[in-house]
N, C-alpha and C positions, 0 to 999 in steps of 0.2 A: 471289538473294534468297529463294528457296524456302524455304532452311534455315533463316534469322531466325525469331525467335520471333514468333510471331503478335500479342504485344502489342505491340511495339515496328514490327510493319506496323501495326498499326491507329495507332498515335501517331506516324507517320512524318508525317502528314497536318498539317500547322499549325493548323486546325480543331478537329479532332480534339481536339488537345492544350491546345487553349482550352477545348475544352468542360471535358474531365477537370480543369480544373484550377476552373472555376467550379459543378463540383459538387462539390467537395471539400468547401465550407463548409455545402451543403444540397441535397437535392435537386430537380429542374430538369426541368422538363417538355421535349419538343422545340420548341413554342411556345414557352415562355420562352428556352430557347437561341438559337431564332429571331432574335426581339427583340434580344438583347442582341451576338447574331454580327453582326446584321443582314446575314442571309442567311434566303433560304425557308425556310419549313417544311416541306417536305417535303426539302432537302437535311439539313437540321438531322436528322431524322427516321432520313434516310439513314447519317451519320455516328454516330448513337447506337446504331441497329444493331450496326453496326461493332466500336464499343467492346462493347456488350453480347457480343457475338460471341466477342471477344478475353478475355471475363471482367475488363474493366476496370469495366465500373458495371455495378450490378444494381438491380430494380426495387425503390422504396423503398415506393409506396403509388401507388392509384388514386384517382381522388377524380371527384366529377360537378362537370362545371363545362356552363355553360349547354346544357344539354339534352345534352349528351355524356359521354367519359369521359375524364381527363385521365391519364398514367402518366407518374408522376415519379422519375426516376432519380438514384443516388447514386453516386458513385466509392468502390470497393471501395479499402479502403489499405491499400497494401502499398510497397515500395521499387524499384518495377516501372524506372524507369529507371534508377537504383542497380546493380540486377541484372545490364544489359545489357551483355555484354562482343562480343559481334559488332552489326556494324550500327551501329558507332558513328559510322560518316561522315553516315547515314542518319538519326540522331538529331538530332547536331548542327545539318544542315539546316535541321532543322522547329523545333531552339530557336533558331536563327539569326534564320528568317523571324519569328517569332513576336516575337523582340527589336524587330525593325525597324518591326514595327508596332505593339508597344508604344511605342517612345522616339517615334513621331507625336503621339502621347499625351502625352507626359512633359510634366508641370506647367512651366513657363518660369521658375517662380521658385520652386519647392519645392525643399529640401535633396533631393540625392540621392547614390548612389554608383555612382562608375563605374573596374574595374580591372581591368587587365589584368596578367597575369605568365607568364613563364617563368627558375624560377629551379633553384636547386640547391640540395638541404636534405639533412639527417640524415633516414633513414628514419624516427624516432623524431619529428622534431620534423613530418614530413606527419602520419605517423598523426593525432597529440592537433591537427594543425590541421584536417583532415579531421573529425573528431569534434565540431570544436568548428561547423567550417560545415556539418556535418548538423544538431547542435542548432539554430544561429541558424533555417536552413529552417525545421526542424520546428516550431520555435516560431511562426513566422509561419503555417506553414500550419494549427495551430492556433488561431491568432487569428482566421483568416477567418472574416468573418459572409458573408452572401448578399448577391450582388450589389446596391447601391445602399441598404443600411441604413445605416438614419438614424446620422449620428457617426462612418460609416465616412468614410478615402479609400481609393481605387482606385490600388495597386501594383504595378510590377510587378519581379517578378527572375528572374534566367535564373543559369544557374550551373551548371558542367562545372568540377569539377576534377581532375585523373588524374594519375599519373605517366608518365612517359614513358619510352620507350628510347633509349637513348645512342646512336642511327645516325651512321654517319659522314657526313660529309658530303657535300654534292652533288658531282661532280667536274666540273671545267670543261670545257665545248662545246669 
């Protein structure tokens, strides 16, 4: 794992990758990630490191909050898992884990979607549908407000789509 790129170790972590995704909308103190991970603040603290380290968020502003100093970070955007073409077992993982503890969550009587595929298409017709499930993302990850604002609900999606290679098959024992 040496060779992996450093952001994709620092988001290997299921943490991690909750955080970068709840400062997408705004930036997020280690105490507020706290709170909302409900884990310590000084782990919280520890994992923002991490990302900052890896150049995934960087600091957005300092502010005083009761006798102290608070430093609120933002996720830098970019197409950082997009990108990743090693360490995709490693990825998948930490969207795995991250799935499972979202759908503990999942509303019981909210519309939702859930789908699975492996199929066989025209190179042409992945593209324009790849394109069109980065816009849907994008679009939502532009919608986010900050955690818990008024009018919002709390969503969640996970989403790996790739091509694959045509491996033959397993041979029998």
């Amino acid at each position: 794992m040496s060779s992996t790129d450093p952001r994709l170790r620092a988001l290997a972590h299921p943490v991690r990758l909750r955080m970068l995704s709840l400062m997408w909308s705004a930036p997020l103190s280690a105490a507020a990630l706290a709170r909302e991970l409900a884990i310590s603040h000084a782990l919280a603290s520890q994992h923002l490191r991490r990302l900052e380290a890896a150049g995934l968020v960087e600091l957005a502003d300092v502010r005083s909050r009761r006798g102290g100093r608070e430093r609120r970070y933002r996720a830098v955007r970019g197409p950082w898992l997009t990108d990743q073409r090693e360490g995709q077992a490693l990825l998948a993982e930490s969207l795995a884990r991250n799935l499972l503890d979202r759908v503990a969550h999942r509303a019981p009587d909210a519309a939702g979607l859930t789908i699975d595929a492996e199929l066989w298409v025209d190179p042409e017709e992945w593209e324009a549908a790849r394109r069109r499930l980065h816009a849907i993302m994008t679009e939502l990850h532009d919608a986010a407000r900050p955690p818990h604002a008024p009018g919002t609900v709390r969503v969640g999606a996970t989403m790996m789509a790739f091509p694959m290679t045509d491996a033959p098959p397993p041979t029998a024992d």
